[in-house]
N, C-alpha and C positions, 0 to 999 in steps of 0.2 A: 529729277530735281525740280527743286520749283523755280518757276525763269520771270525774270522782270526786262521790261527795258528802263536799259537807263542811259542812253545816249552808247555810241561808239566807242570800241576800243581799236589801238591799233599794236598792231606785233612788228618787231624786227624778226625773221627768220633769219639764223646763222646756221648751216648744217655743219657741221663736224665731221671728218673721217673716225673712221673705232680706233686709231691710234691716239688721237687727239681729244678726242671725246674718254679715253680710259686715263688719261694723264691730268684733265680735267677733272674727272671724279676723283681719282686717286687724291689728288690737291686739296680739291676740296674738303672728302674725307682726312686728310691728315692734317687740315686745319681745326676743323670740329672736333676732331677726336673722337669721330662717330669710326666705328668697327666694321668690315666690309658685312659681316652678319648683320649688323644692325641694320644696317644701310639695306640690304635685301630684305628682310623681313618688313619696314617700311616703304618698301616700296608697291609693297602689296598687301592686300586690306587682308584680314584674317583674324580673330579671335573673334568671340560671341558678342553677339548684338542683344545687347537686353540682359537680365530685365531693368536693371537701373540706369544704364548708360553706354555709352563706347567709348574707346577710348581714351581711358581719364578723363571723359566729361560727363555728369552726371545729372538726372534731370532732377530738374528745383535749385542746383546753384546759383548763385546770383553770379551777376556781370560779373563782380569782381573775384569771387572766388575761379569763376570758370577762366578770368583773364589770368591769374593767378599759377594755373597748369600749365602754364607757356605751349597747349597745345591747341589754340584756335588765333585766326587773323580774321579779321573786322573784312566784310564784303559791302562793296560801295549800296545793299539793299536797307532799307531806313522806312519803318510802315511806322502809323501813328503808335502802335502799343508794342512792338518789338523791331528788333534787330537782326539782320543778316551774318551767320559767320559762317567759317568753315575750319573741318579741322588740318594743321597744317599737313598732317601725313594723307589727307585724302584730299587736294583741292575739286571742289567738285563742278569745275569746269566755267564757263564764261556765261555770266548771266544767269550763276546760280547758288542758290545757298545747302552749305553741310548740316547748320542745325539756325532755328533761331531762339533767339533770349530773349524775354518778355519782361517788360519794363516791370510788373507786376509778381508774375511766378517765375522769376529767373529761365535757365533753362527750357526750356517748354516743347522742343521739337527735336529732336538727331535724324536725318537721312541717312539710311546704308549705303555706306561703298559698295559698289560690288565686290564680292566674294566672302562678305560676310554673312553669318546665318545668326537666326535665332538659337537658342536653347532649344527650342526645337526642331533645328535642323532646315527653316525655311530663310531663303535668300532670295536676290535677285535670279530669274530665271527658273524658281520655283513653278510650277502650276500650280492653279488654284486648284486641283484637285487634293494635290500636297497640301497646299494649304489648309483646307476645310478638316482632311485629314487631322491634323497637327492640333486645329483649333476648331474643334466641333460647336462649341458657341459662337463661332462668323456672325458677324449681323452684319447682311448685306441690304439691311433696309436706310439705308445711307448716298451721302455720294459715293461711297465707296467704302468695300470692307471695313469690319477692323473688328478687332478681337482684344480679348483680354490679356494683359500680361502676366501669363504663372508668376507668382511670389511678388507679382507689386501688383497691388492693387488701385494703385494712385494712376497706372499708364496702361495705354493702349499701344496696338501695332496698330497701322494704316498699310494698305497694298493697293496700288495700282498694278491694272494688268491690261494687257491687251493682248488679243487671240488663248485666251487662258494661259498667260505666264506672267510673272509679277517683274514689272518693269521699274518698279518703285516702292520703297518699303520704310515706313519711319517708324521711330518710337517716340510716344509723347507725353504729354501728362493727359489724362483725362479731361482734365480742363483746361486745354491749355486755348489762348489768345489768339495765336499767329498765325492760324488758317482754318479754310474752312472745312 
């Protein structure tokens, strides 16, 4: 993910026993009215990445449409032409953002969770073998990969890798604003 600093954060750790910790969720779940299926299925990332979006978020929505899905929270990250979020089912960790939105093209950037793949079957922890595979048009004449998205033509994939595995994977606009 992509990391900023932005000053310290601090944690309470509480650990829990699995007695207390399942009574705890249980609660929780019977307050939400979230289903113990739902609940698992969110707790791990899974359906296709691409080619217009994840997650009920989609690229090109504006602020308000994408606030509007009740599925992204505002990350303390704030660049002059976009914004930091993440989506709530994948928070993607401290000092980092899930997708940004661009004051301009809404939307403009999703990062994969891990465990999700493209349409074509690529994810984190793909080789770039796989990859080249999948997307034979790669232009690696960049900072880094990126290819085209079958059936949208408006967005690219991006892939970070290190030692040939892709440690990083977004989907974005073509044009989009919020990184380089």
């Amino acid at each position: 993910m992509n990391t900023f600093c932005n000053g310290i954060r601090k944690h309470t750790v509480v650990r829990l026993g699995r007695p207390a910790a399942a009574a705890a969720l249980a609660a929780g779940l019977a307050l939400t009215g979230v289903t113990a299926a739902n609940a698992a299925s969110a707790a791990t990332a899974g359906g296709t990445f691409g080619p217009f979006g994840y997650g009920g978020v989609q690229l090109g929505m504006t602020l308000k449409q994408a606030e509007a899905t009740n599925k992204i929270v505002k990350t303390p990250y704030r660049g002059y032409t976009c914004s930091g979020w993440a989506l709530k089912a994948h928070p993607p960790g401290r000092d980092s953002v899930g997708l940004y939105i661009s004051k301009k093209l809404g939307v403009a950037a999703i990062f994969a969770p891990k465990g999700v793949k493209t349409p074509e079957g690529i994810g984190i922890g793909s080789t770039m073998k796989q990859v080249r595979k999948a997307y034979p048009q790669l232009d690696t004449t960049g900072n880094y990969p990126v290819a085209a998205v079958p059936g949208n033509p408006k967005a690219m994939f991006a892939f970070l890798s290190n030692h040939g595995k892709v440690y990083e994977m977004s989907l974005g606009l073509v044009n989009q604003d919020c990184t380089n």
